[in-house]
MDAnalysis code that builds the backbone (N, CA, C; Angstrom):
import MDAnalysis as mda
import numpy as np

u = mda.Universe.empty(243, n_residues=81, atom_resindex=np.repeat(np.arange(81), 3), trajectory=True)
u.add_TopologyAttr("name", ["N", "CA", "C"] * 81)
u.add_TopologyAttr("resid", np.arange(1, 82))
u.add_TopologyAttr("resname", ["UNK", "UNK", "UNK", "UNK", "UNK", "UNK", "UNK", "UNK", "UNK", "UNK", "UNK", "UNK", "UNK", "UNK", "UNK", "UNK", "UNK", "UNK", "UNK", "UNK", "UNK", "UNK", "UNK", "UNK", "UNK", "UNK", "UNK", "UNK", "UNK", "UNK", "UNK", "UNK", "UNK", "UNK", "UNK", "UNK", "UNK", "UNK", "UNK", "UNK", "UNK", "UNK", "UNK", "UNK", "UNK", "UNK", "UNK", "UNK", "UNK", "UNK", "UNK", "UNK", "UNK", "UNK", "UNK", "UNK", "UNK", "UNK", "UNK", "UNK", "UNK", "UNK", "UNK", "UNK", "UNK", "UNK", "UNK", "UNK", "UNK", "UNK", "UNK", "UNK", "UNK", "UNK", "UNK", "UNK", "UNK", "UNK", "UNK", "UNK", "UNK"])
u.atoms.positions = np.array([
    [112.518, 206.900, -2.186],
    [113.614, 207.060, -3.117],
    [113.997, 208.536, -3.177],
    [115.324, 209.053, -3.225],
    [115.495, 210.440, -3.039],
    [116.794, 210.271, -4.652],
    [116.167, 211.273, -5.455],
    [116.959, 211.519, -6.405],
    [117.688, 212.815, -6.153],
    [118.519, 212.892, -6.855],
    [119.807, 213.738, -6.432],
    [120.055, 214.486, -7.995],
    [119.985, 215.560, -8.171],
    [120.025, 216.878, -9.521],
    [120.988, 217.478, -9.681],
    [121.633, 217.342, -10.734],
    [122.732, 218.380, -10.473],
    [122.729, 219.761, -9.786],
    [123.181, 220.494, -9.546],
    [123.062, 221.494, -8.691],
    [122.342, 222.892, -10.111],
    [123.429, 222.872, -10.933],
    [122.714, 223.216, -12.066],
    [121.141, 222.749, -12.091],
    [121.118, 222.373, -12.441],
    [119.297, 222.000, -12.874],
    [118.298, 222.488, -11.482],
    [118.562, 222.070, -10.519],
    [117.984, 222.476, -9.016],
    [117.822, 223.743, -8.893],
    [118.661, 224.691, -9.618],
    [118.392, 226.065, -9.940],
    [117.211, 226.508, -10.795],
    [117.158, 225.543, -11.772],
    [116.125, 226.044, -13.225],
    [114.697, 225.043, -12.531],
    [114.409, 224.365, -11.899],
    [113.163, 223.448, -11.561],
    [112.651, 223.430, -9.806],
    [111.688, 223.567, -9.843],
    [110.875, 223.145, -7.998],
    [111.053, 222.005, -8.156],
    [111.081, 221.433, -6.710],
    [110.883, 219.982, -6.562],
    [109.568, 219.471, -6.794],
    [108.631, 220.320, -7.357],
    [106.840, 219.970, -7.575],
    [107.408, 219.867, -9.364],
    [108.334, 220.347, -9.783],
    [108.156, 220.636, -11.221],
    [108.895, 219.237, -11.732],
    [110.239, 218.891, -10.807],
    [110.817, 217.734, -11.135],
    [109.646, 216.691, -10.749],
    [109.033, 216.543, -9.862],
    [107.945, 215.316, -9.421],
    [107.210, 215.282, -10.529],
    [106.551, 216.198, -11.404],
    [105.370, 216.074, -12.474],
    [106.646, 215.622, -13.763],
    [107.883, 216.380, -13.407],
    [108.741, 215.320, -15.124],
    [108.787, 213.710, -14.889],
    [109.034, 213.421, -13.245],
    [109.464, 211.896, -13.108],
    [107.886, 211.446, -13.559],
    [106.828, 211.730, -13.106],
    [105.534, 211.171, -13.086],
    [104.988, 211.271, -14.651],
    [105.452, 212.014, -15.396],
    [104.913, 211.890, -16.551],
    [106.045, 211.202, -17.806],
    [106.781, 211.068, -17.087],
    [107.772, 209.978, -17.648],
    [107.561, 208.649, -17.443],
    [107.093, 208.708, -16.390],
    [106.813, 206.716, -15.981],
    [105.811, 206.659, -16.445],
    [104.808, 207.976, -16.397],
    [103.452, 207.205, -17.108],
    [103.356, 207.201, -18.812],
    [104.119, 208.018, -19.887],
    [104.200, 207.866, -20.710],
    [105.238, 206.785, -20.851],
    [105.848, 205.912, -20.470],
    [106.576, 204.353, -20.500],
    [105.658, 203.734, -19.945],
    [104.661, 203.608, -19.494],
    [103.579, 202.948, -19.179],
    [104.484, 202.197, -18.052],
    [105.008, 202.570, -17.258],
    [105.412, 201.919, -15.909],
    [104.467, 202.318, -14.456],
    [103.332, 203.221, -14.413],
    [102.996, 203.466, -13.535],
    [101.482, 203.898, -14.027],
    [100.152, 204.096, -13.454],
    [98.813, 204.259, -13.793],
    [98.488, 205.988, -13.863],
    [97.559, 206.516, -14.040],
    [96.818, 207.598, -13.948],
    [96.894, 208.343, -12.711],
    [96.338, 207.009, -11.660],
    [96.354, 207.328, -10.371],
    [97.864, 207.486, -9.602],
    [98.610, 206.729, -9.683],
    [99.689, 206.691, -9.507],
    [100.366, 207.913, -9.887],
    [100.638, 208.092, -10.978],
    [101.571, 209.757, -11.520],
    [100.459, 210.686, -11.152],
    [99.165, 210.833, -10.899],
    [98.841, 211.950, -10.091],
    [99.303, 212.146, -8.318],
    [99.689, 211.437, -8.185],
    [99.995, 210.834, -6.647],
    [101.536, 211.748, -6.363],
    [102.465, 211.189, -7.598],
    [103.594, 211.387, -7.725],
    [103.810, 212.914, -8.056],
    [102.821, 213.313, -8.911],
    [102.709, 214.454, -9.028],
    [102.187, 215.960, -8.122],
    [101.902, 215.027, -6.846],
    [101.088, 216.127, -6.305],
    [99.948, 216.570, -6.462],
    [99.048, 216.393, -7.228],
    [98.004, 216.618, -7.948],
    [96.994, 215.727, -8.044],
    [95.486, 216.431, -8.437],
    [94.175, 215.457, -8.880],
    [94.552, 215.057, -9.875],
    [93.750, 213.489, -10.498],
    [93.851, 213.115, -11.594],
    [94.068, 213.946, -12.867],
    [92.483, 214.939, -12.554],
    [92.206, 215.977, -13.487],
    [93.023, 216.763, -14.088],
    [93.777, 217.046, -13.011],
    [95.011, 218.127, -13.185],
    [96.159, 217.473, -13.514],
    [96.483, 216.335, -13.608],
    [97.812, 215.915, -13.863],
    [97.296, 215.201, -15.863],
    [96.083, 215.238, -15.814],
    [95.767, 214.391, -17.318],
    [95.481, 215.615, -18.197],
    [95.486, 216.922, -17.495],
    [95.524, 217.981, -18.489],
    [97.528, 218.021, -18.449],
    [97.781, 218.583, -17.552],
    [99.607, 217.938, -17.548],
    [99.661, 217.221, -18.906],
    [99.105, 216.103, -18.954],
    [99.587, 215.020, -19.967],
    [99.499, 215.846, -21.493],
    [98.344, 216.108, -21.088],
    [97.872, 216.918, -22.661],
    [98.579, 217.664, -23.274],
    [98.912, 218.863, -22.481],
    [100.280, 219.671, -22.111],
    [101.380, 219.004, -23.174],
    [101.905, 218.268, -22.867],
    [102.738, 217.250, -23.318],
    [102.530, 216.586, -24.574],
    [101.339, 216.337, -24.763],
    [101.292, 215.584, -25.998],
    [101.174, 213.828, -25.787],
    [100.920, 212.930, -24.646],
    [101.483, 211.833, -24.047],
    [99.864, 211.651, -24.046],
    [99.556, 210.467, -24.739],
    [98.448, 210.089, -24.446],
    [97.937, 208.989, -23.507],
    [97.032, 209.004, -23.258],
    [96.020, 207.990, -22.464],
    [96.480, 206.420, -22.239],
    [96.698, 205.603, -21.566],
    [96.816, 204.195, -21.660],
    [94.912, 203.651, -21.732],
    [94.736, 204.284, -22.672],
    [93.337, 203.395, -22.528],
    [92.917, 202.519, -24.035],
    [92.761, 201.219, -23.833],
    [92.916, 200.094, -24.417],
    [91.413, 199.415, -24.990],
    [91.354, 198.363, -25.812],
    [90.254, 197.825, -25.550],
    [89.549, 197.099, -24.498],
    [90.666, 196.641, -23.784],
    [90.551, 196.053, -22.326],
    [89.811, 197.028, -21.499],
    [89.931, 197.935, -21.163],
    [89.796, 199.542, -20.519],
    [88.079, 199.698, -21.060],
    [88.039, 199.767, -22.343],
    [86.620, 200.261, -22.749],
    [85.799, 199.255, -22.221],
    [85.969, 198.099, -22.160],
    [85.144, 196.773, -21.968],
    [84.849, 196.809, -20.574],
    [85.778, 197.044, -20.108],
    [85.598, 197.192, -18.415],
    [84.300, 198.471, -18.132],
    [84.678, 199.573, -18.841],
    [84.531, 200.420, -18.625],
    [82.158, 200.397, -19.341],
    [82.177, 199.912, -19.901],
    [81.163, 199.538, -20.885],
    [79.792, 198.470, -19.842],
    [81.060, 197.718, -19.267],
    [80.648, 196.566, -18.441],
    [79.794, 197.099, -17.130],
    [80.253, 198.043, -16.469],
    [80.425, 198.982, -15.330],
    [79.040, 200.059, -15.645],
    [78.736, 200.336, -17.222],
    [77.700, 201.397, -17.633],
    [76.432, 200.510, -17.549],
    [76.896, 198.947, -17.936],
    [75.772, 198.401, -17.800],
    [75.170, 198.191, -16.781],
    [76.417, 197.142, -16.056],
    [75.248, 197.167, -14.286],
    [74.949, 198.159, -13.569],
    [75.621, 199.495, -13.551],
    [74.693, 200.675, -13.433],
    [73.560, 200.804, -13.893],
    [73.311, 200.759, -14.971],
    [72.135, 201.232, -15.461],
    [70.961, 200.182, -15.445],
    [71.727, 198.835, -15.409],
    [70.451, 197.548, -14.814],
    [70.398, 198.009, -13.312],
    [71.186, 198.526, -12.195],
    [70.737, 198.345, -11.202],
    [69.879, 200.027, -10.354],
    [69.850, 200.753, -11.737],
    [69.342, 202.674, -11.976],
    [67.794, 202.165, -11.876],
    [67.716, 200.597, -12.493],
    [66.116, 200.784, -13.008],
    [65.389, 200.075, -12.134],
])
C-alpha cells in the first residue's frame, strides 16, 4: 500500500516518522497486534511499546491475554521441575 502526503506535511515528517503514526494508530484502534505495528514501525517490540507509552495508548492486554499468559507460566514451570 503506498500512501500519498501532502507535499506540505512530507516536509515536517520522515517516512520512519509517518510509519510509527500509521502503526500506532492501527494499534491504538486495535486493528493490528504488538507485533504487527512494531513491524510497521520499523522497530523491536520493545522500542515501539515504549513509542506507545510516549503516547499515552495503552496495552491490548485482556483477561483472555493474562490466562493465556498464566497458562504458559504453568507448563513451564511443571516442565522446569
Amino acid at each position: 500500500m503506498t500512501i500519498t502526503l501532502p507535499a506540505e506535511i512530507e516536509k515536517q515528517i520522515t517516512p520512519e516518522e509517518a510509519a510509527l503514526h500509521v502503526a500506532a494508530g492501527l494499534f491504538a484502534d486495535e486493528k493490528i497486534t504488538l507485533s504487527q505495528g512494531a513491524t510497521i514501525a520499523g522497530m523491536s517490540q520493545a522500542a515501539f511499546l515504549k513509542e506507545l507509552g510516549k503516547r499515552k495508548i495503552p496495552m491490548h492486554y485482556g483477561v483472555d491475554e493474562l490466562e493465556q499468559d498464566m497458562a504458559t507460566v504453568r507448563k513451564l514451570t511443571r516442565e522446569s521441575t
